[in-house]
C-alpha positions, 0 to 999 in steps of 0.5 A, a space after each residue: 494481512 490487512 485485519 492481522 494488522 488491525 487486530 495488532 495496531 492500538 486504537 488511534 494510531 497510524 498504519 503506513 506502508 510501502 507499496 506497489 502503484 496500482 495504477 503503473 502500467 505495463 508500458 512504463 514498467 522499464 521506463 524507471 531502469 535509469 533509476 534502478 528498478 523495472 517491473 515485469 508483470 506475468 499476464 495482464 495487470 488484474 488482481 492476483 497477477 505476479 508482478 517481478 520487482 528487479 533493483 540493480 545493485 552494484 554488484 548484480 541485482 534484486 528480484 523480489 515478486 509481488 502481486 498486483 492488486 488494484 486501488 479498490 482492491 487496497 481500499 476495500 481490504 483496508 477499510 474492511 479491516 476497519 481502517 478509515 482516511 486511507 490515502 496514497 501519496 505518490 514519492 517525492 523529491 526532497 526540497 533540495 532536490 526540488 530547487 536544483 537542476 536535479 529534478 528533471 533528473 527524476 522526471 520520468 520516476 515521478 510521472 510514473 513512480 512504480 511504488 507509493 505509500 498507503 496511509 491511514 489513519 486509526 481503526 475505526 471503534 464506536 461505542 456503537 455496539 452495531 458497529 462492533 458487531 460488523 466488524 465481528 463478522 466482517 473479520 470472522 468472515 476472513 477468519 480472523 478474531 476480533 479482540 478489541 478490548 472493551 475500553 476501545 469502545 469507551 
């Protein structure tokens, strides 16, 4: 996934993405019911585990599955793509929210936020032509092309 997005995002721009918190565990997967989803993890949190997200609704609910994956295994499969500057922010409340009586409300959710976001700044290109040539085989490794044009390297 990581190098199909590599492949497609321009020189120098910016990848973020929602995802699941690595470092949530099991033990405080129902403990953000009272805001709406739990987790439900199928074995012990390793790479490749499934991990059940439900959100309740209004009228029923959500289930959606993910797979566990650790924050090396994130870092290691971005910067393999040749992302650089990768950072998870962890959610946070609004101002409005941050100066009312509101925010212990959240309290819970923020000590242990189920999901996250992953930034990360433009792909790494060099007119280095060494560095090219990791990146080709790196990608041609995971089976992908590396089709950077010319001109990235300008």
């Amino acid at each position: 996934m990581c190098s199909a997005i590599a492949r497609h995002l321009k020189p120098g721009c910016r990848f973020v993405t929602v995802n699941n918190n690595s470092n949530h565990t099991t033990d405080d997967f129902t403990s953000t019911g009272k805001y709406g989803v739990i987790k439900k993890a199928h074995g012990p949190l390793i790479d490749g585990t499934p991990v059940d997200y439900i959100i309740f609704l209004d009228d029923g609910f959500l289930a959606s599955t993910n797979y566990h994956l650790s924050v090396e295994t994130h870092e290691m499969a971005f910067s393999n793509a040749g992302f650089r500057q990768v950072k998870w922010h962890n959610p946070e409340l609004s101002s409005q929210i941050e100066q009312s009586n509101e925010r212990d409300d959240w309290s819970e959710f923020l000590n242990h936020p189920p999901g996250g976001i992953y930034g990360m700044r433009e792909m790494i290109h060099d007119e280095d032509p060494r560095i090219r040539k990791m990146f080709q085989e790196q990608l041609a490794k995971e089976g992908a092309v590396f089709n950077m044009p010319e001109e990235a390297y300008r």
